[in-house]
N, C-alpha and C positions, 0 to 999 in steps of 0.2 A: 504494500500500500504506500501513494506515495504522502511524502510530508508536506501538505501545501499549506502555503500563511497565504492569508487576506493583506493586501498592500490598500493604503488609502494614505493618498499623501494631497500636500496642498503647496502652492507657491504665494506668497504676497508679496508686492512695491508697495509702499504709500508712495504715490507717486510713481510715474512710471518714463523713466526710470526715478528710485528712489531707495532707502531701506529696505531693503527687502532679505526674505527666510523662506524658507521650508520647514515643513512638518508633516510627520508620518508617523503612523500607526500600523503598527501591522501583531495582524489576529490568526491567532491557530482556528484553522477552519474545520470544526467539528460542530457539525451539526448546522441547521441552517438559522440557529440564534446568534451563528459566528457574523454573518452578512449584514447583521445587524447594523445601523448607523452609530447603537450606542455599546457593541460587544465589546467586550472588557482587552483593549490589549495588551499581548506580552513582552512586545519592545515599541520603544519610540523613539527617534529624530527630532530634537529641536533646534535650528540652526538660524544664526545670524550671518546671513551674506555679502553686509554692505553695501554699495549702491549698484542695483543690478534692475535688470526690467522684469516684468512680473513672468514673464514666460520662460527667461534665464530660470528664475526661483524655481516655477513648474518643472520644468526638466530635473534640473539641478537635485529636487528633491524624491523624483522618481529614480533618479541613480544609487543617489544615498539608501537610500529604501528599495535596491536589488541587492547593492552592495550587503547590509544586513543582512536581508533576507537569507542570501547563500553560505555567509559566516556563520547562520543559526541552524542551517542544517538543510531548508528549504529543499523540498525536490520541484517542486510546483508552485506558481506565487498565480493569485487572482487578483489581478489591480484594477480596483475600483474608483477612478480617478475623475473629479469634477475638470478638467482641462479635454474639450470635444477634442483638439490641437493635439495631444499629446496621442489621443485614443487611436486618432486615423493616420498619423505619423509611422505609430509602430506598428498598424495595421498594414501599412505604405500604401493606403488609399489617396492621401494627401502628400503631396513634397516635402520637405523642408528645403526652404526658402531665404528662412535668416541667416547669417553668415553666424552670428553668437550662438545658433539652435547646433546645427549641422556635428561640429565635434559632442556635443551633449547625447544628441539624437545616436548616434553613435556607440557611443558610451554606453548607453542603454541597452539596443541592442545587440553589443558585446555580454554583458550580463545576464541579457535573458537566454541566451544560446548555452547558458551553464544550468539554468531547466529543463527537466523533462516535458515539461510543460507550461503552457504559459499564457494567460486572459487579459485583456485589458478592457474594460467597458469604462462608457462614459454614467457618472450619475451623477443628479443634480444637485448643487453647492448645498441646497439644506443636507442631503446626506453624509456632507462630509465637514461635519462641524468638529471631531477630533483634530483632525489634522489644519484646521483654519484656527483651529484654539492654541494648538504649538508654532502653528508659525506666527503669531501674536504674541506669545509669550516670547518667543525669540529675540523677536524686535523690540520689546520693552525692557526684556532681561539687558541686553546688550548696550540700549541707547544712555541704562543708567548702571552702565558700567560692569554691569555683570557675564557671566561664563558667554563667550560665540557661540558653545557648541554644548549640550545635553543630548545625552543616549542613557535611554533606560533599559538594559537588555534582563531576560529571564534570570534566576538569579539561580 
């Protein structure tokens, strides 16, 4: 059987460009209370980026959160991502187009070729209020001088 976590990650700018982080959540998917908006996760991503565009952030933190993912053991990851941009990308329905997306885009799909498996859909921003909540705390954590970078991994 294989091990799949739930991915649910988020990018913010204030401003665009401007401040900006990533935040990610990611859920052991047992059972379909895992899919949940509010399922309890076992590791997180909280990052402060500096000034970056909001879709630098998106990306940026869909890598972070492959990167974990396969360090926790990951055979399978489900990403459940509010960025349509990121979903048809790695889909390669859509191009990438930005010059700052392209090595990201990349990046990503180097990552996802280390699963046996691998989903990405799009859902909509109220669903992904964990991962909008860490990347806010990032930005605040950071702008009053605190840690760039939190990871909460299982323990």
């Amino acid at each position: 059987m294989l091990r799949t976590l739930i991915v649910r990650t988020d990018g913010a700018a204030r401003g665009n460009p401007g401040p900006a982080s990533l935040g990610a959540a990611l859920i052991e998917a047992i059972g379909p209370a895992s899919r949940r908006p509010d399922a309890p996760p076992i590791a997180t991503i909280s990052e402060y980026l500096g000034v970056q565009t909001n879709n630098v952030a998106e990306y940026t933190g869909v890598v972070r959160a492959l990167a974990l993912a396969h360090e926790l053991g990951a055979d399978a990851v489900e990403m459940l991502l509010d960025s349509k941009l990121i979903v048809e990308q790695l889909h390669g329905r859509w191009r990438v187009k930005d010059a700052k997306l392209i090595p990201l885009h990349a990046e990503a799909k180097a990552h996802l070729l280390r699963f046996k498996r691998w989903t990405a859909n799009h859902v909509p921003r109220a669903q992904n209020k964990q991962a909008d909540a860490l990347c806010n705390e990032a930005i605040d954590r950071a702008l009053s001088g605190g840690a760039r970078v939190v990871v909460v991994r299982p323990k």
